[in-house]
C-alpha positions in Angstrom: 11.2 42.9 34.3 11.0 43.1 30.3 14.6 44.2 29.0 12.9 44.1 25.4 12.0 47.5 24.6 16.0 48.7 24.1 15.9 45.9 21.0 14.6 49.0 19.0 11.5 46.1 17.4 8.3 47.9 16.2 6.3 46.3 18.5 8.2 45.2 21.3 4.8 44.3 23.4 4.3 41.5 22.0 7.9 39.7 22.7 8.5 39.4 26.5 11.7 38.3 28.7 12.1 34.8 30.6 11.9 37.5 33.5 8.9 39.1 32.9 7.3 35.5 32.4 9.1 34.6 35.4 7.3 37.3 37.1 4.0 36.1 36.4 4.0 32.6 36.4 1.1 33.1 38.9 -0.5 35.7 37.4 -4.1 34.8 37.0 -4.7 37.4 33.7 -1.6 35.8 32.2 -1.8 32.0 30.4 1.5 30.9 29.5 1.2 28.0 26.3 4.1 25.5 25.3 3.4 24.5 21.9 6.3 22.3 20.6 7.4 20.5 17.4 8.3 17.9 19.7 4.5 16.8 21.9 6.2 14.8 24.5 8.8 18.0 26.2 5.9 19.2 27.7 5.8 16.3 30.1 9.0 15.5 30.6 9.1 19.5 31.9 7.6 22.7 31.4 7.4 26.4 33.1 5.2 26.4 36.2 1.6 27.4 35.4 2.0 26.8 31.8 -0.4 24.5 29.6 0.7 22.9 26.2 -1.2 22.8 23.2 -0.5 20.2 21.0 -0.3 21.6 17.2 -1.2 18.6 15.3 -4.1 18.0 17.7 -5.1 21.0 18.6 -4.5 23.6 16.5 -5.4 21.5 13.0 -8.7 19.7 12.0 -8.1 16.2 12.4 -9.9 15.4 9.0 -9.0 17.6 5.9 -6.0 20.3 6.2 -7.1 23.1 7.7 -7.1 24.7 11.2 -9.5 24.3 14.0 -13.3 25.6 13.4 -14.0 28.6 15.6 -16.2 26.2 17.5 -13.5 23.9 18.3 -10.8 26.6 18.8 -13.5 27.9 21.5 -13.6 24.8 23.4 -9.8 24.7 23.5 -9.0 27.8 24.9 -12.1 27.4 27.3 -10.4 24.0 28.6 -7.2 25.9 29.0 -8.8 28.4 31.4 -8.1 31.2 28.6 -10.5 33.8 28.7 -11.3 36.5 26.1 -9.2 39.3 28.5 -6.1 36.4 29.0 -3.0 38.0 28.0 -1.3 34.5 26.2 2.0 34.3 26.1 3.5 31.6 23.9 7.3 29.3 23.9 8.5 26.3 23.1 11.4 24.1 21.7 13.1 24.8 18.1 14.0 28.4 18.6 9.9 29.2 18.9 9.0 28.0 15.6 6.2 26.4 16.8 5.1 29.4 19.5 5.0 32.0 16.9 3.1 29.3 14.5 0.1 29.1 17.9 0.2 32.7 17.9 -0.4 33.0 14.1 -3.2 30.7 14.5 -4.6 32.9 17.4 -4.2 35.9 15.3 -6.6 33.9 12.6 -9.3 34.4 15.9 -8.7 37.6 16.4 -7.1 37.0 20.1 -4.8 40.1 19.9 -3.4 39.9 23.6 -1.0 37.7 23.1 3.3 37.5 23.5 6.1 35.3 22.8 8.4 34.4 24.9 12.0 35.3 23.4 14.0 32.5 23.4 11.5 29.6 24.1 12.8 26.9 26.1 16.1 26.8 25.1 16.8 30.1 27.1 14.7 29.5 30.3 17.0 26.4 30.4 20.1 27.6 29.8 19.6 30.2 32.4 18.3 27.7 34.8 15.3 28.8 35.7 12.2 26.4 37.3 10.7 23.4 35.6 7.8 21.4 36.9 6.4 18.1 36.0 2.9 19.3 37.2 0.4 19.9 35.1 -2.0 22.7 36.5 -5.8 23.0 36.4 -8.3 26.2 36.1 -11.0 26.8 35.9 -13.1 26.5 32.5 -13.7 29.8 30.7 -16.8 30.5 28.2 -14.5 31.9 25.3 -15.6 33.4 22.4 -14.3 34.0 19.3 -15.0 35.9 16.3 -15.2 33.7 12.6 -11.8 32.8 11.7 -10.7 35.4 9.6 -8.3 33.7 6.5 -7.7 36.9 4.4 -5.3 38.8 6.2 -2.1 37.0 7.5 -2.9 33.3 5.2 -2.3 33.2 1.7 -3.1 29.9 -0.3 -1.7 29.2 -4.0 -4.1 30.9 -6.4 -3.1 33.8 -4.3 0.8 33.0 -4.1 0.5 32.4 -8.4 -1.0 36.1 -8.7 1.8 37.0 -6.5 4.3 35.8 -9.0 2.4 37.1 -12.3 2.6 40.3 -10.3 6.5 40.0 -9.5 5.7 40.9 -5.9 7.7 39.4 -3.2 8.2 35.9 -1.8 10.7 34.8 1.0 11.2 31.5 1.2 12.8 30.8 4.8 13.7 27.7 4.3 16.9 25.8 4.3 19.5 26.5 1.5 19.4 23.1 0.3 16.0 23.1 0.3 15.8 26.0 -1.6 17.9 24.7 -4.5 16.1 21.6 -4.4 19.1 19.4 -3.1 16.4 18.3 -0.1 13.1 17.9 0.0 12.9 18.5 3.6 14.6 19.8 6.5 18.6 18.7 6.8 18.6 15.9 10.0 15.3 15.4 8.9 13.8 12.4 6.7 14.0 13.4 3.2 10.3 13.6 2.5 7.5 15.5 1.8 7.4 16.3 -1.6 7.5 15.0 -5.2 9.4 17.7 -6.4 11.9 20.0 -5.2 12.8 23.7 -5.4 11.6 26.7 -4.8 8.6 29.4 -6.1 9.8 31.5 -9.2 11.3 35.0 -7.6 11.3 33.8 -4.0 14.1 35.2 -1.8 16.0 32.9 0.0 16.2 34.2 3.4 16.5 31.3 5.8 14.5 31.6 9.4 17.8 31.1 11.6 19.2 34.1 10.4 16.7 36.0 12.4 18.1 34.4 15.7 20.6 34.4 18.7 22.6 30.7 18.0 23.7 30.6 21.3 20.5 31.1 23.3 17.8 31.1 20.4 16.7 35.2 21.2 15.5 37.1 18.2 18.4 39.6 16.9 17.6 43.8 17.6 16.0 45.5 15.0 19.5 47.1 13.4 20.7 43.7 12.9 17.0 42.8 11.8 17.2 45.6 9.1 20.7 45.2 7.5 19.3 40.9 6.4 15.4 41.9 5.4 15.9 45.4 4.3 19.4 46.2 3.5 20.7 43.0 2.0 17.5 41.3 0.6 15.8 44.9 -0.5 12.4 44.5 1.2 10.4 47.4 2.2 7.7 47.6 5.1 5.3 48.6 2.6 6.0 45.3 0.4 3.7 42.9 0.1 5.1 40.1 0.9 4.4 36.3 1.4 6.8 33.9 3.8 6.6 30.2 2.9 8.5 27.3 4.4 7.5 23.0 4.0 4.2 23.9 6.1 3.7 27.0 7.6 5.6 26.8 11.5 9.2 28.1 10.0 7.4 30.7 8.2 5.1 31.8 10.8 8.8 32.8 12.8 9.3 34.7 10.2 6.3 36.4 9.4 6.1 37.1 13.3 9.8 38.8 12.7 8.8 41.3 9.7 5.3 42.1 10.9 5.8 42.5 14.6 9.6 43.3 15.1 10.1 45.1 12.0 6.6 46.8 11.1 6.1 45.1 7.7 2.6 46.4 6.7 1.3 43.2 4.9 3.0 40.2 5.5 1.1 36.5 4.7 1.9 32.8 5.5 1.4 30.5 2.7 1.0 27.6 4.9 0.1 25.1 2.4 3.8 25.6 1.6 6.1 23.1 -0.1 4.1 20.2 1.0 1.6 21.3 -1.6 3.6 23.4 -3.8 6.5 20.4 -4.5 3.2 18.2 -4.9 0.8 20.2 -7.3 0.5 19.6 -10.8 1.6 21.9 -13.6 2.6 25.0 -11.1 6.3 26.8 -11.7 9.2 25.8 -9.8 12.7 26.6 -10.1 16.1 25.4 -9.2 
């Protein structure tokens, strides 16, 4: 069962109920992931059937920063027992910022059949719903992917400074005080991560959170979607438009919400973000 489609998103296939994936925690063309901000909640419990990729280990190159060569992307999804026709379907803790952030980097490899959970964890446990401890085992696929393809849904800063000579726009999800440059990093967070603080010259402020559900961390309908994005902050699914957080996973959420729920066009994640924005020499920033 999928009550998702009565949200009124764009593309309401690729956001699925805890009851669907509760219906097919078995299925064998279905590979649920748990990618988390937090590595160790996978062990301490996790949905039956599903695996967990790690995103600092798996997901980024463990020398210089960057994602995962197509080779090594291969070899993870082949240990995972994800094959080329494996519909993936993606959760996890902090509201699914680190879900939608897997499935952007599974979008950079072209694997199109692939969900998120709405809600993430925090909904399958509040409604009380099955946890396991085990970890499963399939069998090993021979995936294949195409060459990752960077020009799409990434943008990096010489592309984000012709975006501002250009006056096109920027959203930048993160918090408020971040934003104004009170914090350099997330609030309850360490107040690190970059020599300066701020935000891009023109950049919205439209924080990620307003795109949720507080009490059960679901993605708001489509109407209630509109009035913040399109209404209130006047963009335009024909902008485009570039999402930016501290480095990349809030904005990925929302990049996920304007190109998938909403039908935004053209929508890029500057994932280098403030950790390399707050940190470069001689670039704009403003207060």
């Amino acid at each position: 069962m999928n009550n998702i489609e009565n949200k009124g998103y764009d593309r309401p296939d690729v956001l699925v109920s805890t009851s669907w994936v509760n219906d097919h925690v078995s299925d064998p063309k279905v590979r649920i992931v748990e990618s988390n901000e937090d590595v160790l909640l996978y062990s301490s419990g996790h949905i039956p059937g599903s695996v967990h990729i790690d995103w600092t280990m798996d997901l980024n190159d463990q020398l210089k920063r960057d994602y995962v060569s197509r080779e090594n992307f291969e070899r993870l999804l082949s240990e995972k027992g994800i094959a080329n026709n494996t519909t993936v379907v993606f959760y996890g803790d902090k509201n699914n910022w680190w879900a939608c952030y897997a499935f952007w980097v599974f979008q950079l490899f072209g694997h199109n059949n692939a969900k998120v959970m709405d809600g993430g964890r925090l909904k399958w446990i509040k409604e009380n719903r099955q946890i396991t401890k085990e970890t499963p085992n399939y069998p090993q696929t021979k995936y294949e992917a195409p060459k990752r393809n960077d020009r799409d849904i990434r943008a990096f800063r010489e592309e984000v400074l012709t975006h501002i000579k250009n006056k096109l726009p920027l959203v930048d999800v993160r918090s408020p005080e971040e934003y104004s440059g009170q914090r350099l990093h997330m609030p309850d967070y360490p107040n690190e991560g970059a020599l300066r603080g701020g935000h891009i010259p023109g950049a919205e402020s439209i924080p990620w959170s307003r795109a949720i559900n507080s009490e059960d961390g679901s993605f708001k309908n489509a109407d209630e979607l509109k009035k913040i994005y399109i209404s209130e902050k006047n963009l335009n699914p024909r902008d485009n438009v570039i999402a930016y957080c501290r480095i990349g996973e809030r904005s990925s959420h929302t990049w996920f919400v304007l190109t998938y729920l909403l039908g935004f066009k053209k929508v890029r994640n500057y994932d280098g973000s403030w950790t390399e924005w707050g940190n470069l020499v001689g670039v704009p920033v403003e207060k």
